[in-house]
GUMAR-695884 format. One line per 10 residues: number of its first residue (from 1); their letters; for each residue x, y, z of N, C-alpha, C, O, CB. Coordinates in steps of 0.2 Angstrom, whole numbers. Glycine has a CB too. Layout:
<atoms>
NUM	A	X Y Z X Y Z X Y Z X Y Z X Y Z | ...
</atoms>
This chain:
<atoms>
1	XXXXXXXXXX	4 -6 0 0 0 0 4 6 0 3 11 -4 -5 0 6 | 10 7 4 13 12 5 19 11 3 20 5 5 13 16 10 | 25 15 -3 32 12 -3 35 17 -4 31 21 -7 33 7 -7 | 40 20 -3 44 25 -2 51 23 -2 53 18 2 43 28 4 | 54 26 -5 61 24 -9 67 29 -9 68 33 -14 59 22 -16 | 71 30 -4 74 36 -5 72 44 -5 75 49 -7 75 34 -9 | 67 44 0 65 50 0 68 52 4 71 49 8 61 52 1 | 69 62 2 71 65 6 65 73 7 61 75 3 78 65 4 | 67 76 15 62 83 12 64 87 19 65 86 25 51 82 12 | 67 93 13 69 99 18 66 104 19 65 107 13 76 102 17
11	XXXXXXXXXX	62 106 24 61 114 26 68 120 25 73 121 28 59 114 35 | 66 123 21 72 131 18 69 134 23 63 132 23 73 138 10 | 71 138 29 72 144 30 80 147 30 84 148 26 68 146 35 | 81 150 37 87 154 39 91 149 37 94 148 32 88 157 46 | 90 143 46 91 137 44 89 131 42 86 128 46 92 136 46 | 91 127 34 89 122 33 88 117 37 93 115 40 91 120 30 | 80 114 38 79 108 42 79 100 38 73 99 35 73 111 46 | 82 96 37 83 90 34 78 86 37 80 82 42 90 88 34 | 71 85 35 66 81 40 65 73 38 64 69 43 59 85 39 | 65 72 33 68 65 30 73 65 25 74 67 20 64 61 26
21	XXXXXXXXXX	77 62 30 86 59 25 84 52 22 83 47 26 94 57 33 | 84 51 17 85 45 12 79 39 15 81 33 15 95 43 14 | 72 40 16 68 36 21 67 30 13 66 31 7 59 41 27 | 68 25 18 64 20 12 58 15 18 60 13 23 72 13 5 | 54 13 15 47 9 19 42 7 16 39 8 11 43 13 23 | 41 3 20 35 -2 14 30 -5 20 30 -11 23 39 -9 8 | 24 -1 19 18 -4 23 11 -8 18 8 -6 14 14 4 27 | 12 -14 22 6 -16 17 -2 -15 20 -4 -12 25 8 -24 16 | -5 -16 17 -14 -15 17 -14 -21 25 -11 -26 25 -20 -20 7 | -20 -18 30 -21 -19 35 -15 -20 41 -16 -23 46 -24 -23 34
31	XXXXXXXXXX	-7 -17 39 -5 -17 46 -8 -13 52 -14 -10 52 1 -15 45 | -4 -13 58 -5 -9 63 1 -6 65 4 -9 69 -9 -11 68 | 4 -1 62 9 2 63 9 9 68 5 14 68 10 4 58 | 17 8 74 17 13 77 23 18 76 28 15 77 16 10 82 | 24 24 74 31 26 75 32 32 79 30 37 81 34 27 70 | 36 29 80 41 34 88 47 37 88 51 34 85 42 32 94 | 49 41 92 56 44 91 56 50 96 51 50 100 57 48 82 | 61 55 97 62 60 100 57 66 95 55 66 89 70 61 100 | 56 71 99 54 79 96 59 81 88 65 83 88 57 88 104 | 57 80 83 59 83 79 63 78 74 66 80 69 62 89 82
41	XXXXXXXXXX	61 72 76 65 65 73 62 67 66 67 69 62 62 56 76 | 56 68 63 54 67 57 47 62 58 45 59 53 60 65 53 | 44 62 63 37 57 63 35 61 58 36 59 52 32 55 71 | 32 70 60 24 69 56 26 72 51 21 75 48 17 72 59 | 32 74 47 33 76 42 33 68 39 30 68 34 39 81 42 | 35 64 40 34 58 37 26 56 37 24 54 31 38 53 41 | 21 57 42 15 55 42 13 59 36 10 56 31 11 56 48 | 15 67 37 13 68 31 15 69 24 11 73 21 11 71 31 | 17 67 22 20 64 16 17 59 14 15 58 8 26 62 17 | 15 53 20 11 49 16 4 48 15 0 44 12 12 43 17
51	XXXXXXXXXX	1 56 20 -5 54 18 -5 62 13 -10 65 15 -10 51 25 | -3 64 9 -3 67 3 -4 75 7 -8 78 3 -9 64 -2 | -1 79 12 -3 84 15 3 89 14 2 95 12 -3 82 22 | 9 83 14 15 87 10 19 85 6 20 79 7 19 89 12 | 24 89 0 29 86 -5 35 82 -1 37 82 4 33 92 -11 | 36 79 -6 43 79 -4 49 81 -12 46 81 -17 45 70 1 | 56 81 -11 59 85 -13 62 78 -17 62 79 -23 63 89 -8 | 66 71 -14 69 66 -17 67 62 -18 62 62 -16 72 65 -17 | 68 56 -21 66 49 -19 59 47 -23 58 51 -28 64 49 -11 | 56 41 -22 49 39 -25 43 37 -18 44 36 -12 51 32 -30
61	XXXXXXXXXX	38 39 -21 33 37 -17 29 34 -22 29 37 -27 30 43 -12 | 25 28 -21 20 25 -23 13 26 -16 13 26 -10 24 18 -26 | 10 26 -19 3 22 -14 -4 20 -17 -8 23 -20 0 29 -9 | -4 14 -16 -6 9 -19 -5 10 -25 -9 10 -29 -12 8 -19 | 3 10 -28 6 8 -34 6 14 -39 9 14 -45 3 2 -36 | 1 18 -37 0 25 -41 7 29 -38 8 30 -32 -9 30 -38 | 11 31 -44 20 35 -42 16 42 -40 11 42 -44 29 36 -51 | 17 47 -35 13 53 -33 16 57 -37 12 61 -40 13 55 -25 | 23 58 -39 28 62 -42 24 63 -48 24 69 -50 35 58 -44 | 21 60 -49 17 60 -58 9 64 -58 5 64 -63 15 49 -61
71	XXXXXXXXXX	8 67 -52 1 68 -49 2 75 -50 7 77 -49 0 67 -41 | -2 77 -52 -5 85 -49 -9 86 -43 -11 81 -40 -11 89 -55 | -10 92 -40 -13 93 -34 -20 90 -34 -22 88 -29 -12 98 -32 | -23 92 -39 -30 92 -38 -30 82 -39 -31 79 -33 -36 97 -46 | -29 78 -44 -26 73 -42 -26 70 -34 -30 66 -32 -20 74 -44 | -22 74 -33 -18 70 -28 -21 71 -20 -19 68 -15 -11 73 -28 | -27 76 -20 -33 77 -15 -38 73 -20 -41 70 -15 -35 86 -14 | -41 71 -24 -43 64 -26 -42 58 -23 -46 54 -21 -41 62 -32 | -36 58 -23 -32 50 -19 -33 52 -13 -36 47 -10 -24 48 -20 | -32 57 -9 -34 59 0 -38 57 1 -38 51 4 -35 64 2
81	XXXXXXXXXX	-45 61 -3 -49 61 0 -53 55 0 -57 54 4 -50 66 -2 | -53 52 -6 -56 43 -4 -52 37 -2 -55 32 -3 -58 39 -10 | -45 38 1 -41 33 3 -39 34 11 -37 30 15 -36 34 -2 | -39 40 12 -35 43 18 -40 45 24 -45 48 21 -29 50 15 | -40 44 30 -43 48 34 -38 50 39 -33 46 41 -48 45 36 | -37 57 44 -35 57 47 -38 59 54 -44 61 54 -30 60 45 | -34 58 60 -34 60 67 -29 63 71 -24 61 73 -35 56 69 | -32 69 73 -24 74 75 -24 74 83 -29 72 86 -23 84 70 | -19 77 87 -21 76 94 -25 82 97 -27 82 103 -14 74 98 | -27 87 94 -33 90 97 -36 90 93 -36 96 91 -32 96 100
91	XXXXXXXXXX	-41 85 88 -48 83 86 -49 88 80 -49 85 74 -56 84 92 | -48 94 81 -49 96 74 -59 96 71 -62 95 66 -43 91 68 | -60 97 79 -68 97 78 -69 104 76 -65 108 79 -74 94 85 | -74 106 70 -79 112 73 -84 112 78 -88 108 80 -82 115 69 | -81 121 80 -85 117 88 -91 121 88 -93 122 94 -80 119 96 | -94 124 83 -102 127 81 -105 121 80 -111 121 83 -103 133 74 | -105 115 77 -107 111 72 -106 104 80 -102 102 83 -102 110 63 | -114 101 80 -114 95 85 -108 90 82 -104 91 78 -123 92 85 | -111 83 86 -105 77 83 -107 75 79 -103 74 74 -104 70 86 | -116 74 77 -118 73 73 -115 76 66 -111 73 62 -123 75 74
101	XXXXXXXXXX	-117 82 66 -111 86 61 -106 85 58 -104 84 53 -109 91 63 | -103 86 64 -94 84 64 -92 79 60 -86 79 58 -92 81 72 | -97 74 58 -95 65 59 -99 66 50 -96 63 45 -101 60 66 | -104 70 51 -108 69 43 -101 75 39 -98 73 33 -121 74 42 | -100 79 40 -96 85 35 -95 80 30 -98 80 25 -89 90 37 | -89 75 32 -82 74 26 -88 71 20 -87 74 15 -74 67 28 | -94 67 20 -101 64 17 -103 69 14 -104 68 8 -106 63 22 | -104 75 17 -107 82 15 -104 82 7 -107 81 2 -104 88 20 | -97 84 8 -89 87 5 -90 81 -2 -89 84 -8 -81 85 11 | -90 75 -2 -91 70 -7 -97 71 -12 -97 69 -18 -90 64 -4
111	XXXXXXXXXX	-104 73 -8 -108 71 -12 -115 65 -10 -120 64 -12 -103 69 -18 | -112 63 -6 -118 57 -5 -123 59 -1 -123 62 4 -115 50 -1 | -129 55 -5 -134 58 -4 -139 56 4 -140 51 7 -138 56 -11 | -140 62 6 -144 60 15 -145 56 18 -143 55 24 -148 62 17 | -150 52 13 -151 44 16 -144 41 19 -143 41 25 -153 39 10 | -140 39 14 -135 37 16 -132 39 19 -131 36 24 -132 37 12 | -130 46 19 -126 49 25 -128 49 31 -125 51 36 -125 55 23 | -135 47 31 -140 46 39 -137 40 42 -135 39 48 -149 44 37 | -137 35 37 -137 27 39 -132 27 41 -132 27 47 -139 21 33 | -123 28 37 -118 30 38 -116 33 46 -116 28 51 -117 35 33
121	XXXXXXXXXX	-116 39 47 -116 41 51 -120 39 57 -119 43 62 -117 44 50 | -126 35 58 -127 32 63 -124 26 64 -124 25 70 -133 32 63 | -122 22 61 -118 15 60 -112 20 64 -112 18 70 -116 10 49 | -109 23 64 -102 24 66 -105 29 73 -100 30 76 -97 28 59 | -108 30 74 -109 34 81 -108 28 86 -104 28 90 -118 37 82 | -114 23 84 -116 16 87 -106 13 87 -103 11 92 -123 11 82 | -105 14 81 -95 9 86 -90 13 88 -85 12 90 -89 4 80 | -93 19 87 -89 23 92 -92 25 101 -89 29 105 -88 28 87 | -97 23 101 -101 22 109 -102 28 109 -100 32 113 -98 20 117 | -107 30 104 -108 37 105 -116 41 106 -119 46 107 -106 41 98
131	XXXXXXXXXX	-118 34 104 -125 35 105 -128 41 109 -125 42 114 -127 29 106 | -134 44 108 -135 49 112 -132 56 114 -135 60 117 -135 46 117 | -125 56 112 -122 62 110 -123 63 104 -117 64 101 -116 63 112 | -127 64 99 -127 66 94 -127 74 94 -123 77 92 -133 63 91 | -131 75 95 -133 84 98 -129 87 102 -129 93 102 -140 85 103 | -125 84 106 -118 90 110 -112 92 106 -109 88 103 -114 85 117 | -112 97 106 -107 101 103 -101 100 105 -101 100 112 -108 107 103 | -93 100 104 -88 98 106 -86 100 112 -85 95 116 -85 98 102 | -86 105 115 -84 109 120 -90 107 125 -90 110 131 -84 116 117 | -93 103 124 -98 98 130 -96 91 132 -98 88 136 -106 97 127
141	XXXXXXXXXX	-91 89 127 -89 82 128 -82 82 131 -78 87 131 -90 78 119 | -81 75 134 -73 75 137 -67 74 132 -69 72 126 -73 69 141 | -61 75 133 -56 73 128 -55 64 124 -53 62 119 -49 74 132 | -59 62 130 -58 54 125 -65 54 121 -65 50 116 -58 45 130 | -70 57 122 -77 58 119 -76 61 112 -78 58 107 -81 63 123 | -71 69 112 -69 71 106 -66 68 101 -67 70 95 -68 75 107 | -59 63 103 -57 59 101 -60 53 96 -59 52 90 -55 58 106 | -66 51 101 -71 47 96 -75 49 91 -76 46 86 -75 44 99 | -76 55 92 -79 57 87 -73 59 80 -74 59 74 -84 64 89 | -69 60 81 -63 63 77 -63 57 73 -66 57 68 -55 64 81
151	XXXXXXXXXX	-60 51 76 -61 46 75 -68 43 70 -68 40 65 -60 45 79 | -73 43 74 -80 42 68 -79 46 62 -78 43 56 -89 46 71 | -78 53 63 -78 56 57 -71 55 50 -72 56 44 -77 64 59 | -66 52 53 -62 48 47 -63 42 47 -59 40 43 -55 49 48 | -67 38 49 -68 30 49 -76 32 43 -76 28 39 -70 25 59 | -80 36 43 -85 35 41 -83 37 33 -88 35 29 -91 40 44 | -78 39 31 -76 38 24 -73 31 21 -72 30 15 -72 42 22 | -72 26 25 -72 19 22 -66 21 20 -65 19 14 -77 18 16 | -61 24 25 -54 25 22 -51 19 21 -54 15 24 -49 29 27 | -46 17 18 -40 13 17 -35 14 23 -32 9 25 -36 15 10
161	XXXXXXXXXX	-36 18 24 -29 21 29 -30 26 33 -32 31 30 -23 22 25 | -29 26 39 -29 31 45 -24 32 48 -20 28 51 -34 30 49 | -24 39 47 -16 41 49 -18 46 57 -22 51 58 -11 48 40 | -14 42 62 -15 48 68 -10 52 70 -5 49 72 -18 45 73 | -10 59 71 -2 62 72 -4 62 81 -9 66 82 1 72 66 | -1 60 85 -2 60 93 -8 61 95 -10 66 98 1 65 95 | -13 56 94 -20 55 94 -22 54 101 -28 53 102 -23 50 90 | -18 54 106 -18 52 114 -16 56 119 -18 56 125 -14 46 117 | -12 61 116 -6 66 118 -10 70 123 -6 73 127 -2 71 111 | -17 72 124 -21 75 127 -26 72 132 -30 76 136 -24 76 122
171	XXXXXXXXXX	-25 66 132 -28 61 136 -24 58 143 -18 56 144 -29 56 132 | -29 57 146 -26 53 153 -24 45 151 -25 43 145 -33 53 160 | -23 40 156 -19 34 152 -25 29 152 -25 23 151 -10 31 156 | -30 33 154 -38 25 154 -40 28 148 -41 24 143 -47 25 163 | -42 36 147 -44 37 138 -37 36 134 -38 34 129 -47 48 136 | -33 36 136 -27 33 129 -28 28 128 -29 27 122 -19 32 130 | -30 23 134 -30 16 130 -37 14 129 -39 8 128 -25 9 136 | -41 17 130 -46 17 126 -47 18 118 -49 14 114 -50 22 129 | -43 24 119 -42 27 111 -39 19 106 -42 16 101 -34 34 110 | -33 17 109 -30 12 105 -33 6 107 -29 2 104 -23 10 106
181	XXXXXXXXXX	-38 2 109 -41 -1 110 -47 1 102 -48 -4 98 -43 0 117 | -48 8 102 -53 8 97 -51 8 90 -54 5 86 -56 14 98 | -45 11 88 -40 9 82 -37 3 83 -31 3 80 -35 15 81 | -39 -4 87 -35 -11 87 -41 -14 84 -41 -19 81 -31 -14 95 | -47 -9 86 -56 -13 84 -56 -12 77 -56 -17 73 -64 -9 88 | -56 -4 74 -55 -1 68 -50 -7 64 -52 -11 59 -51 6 68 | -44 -8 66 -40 -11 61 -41 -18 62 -38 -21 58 -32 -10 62 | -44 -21 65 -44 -28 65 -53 -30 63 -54 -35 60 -40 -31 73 | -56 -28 64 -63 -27 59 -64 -25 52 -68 -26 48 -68 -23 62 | -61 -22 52 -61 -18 45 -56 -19 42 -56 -18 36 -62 -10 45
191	XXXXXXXXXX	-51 -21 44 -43 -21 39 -41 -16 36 -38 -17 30 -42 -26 35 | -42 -10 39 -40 -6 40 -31 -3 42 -28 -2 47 -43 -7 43 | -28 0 35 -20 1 39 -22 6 42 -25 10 39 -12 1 36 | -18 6 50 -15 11 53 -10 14 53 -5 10 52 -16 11 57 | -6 21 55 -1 21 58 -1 28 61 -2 34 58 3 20 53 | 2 26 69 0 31 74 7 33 75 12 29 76 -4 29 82 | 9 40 75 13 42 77 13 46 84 10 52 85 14 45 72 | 16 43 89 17 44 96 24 44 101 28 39 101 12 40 98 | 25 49 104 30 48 108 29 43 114 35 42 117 32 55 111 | 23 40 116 23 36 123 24 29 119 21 26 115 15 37 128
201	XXXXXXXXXX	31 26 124 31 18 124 26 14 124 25 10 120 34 16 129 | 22 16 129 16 12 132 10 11 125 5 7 124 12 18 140 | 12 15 121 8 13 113 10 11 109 8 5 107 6 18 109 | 17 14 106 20 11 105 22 4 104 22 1 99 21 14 106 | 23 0 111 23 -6 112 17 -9 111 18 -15 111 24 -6 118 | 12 -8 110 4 -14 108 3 -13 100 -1 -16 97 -6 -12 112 | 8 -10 97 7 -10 88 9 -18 88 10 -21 93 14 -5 83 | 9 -19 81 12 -23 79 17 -23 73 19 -27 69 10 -25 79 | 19 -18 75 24 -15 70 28 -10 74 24 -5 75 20 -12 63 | 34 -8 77 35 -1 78 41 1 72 46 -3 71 36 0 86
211	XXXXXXXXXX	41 7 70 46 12 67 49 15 71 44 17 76 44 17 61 | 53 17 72 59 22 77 61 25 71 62 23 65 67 17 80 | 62 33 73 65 37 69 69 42 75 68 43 81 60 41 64 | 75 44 69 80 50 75 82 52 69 84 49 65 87 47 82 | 84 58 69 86 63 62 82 63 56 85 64 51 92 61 60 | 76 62 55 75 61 50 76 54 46 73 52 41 77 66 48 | 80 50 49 79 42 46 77 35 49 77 36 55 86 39 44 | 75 32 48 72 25 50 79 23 53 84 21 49 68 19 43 | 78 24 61 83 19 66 83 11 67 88 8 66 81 21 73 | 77 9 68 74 3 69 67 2 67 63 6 67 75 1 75
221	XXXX	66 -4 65 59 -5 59 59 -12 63 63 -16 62 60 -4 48 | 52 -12 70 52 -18 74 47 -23 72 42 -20 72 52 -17 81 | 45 -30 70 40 -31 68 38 -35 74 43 -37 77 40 -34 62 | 31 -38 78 29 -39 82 25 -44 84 23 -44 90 28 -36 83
</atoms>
């Protein structure tokens, strides 16, 4: 599903920042991948890269065998937007618009028509235990509450792949392991790849997969 060959990608300013040095990787369809590293290793400049958010400068990237290099932008938010879901660590809810809301938009944005987007969106309330908060607006709900809806709302596109950049980082360690309890349900019902990018061991450790990064390159690539 994902293959990367030599990439590289620098931030210019004053000083050049070298955020991947030479990464090569290959994730296939339904892993559960974790990666980790120090502040500034290159996790989410890597997360994003593969899930099409940003360029990179060298190297090759395939995803699902489509070369991205060969893409235009509009393209290449084509492939996002029906392949990719993400989850970031403070939810990225609006916070005028209920869960309900929150959960139907990306539905909205495609085009599918209400019915569906009804049936949809209630199927994903119900596995995400949300039942009955339909109507509370984010700023009424707890951090593992908002989380789930974050969650609903990138699961309800039928993604290929969910990318989370520090999806727990906000949470106490009973909603953390809730969270990963809920993306171990996601990936192993749905087959579903994941790949969470997190600084805590304690997550880290229940992948099955973990990546280590430090400078921008793949340290250790552990399988589990």
């Amino acid at each position: 599903m994902i293959d990367l060959k030599g990439v590289y990608k620098t931030y210019w300013g004053d000083t050049p920042l070298l955020a991947l040095n030479n990464v090569n990787l290959h994730i296939d369809e339904g892993e559960f991948v974790g990666v980790t590293g120090p502040s500034g290793s290159g996790k989410s400049t890597l997360l994003n890269v593969i899930g099409l958010l940003d360029s990179y400068d060298e190297g090759e990237y395939r995803f699902r065998g489509q070369l991205i290099k060969e893409l235009n932008k509009e393209e290449e938010a084509i492939i996002r937007n029906h392949n990719v879901g993400f989850v970031f660590q403070r939810y990225n809810l609006i916070s005028f618009k209920n869960v309900y809301e929150n959960v139907e938009l990306p539905l909205i944005y495609r085009g599918v028509p209400q019915q569906e987007r009804e049936e949809r969106v209630l199927n994903m309330l119900e596995k995400m235990e949300l039942v009955g908060w339909e109507k509370h607006i984010p700023s009424h709900l707890s951090g593992g509450q908002q989380q789930r809806v974050a969650i609903a709302r990138a699961m309800v596109m039928n993604p290929k792949i969910i990318l989370a950049d520090e999806p727990t980082g906000a949470l106490d360690s009973r909603m953390t392991q809730e969270i990963v309890n809920l993306f171990r349900k996601c990936n192993e019902e749905s087959n579903i790849t994941i790949v969470i990018v997190t600084h805590e061991t304690s997550i880290s450790s229940q992948m099955n997969r973990c990546i280590t990064m430090n400078d921008g390159r793949i340290e250790k690539d552990e399988r589990r």
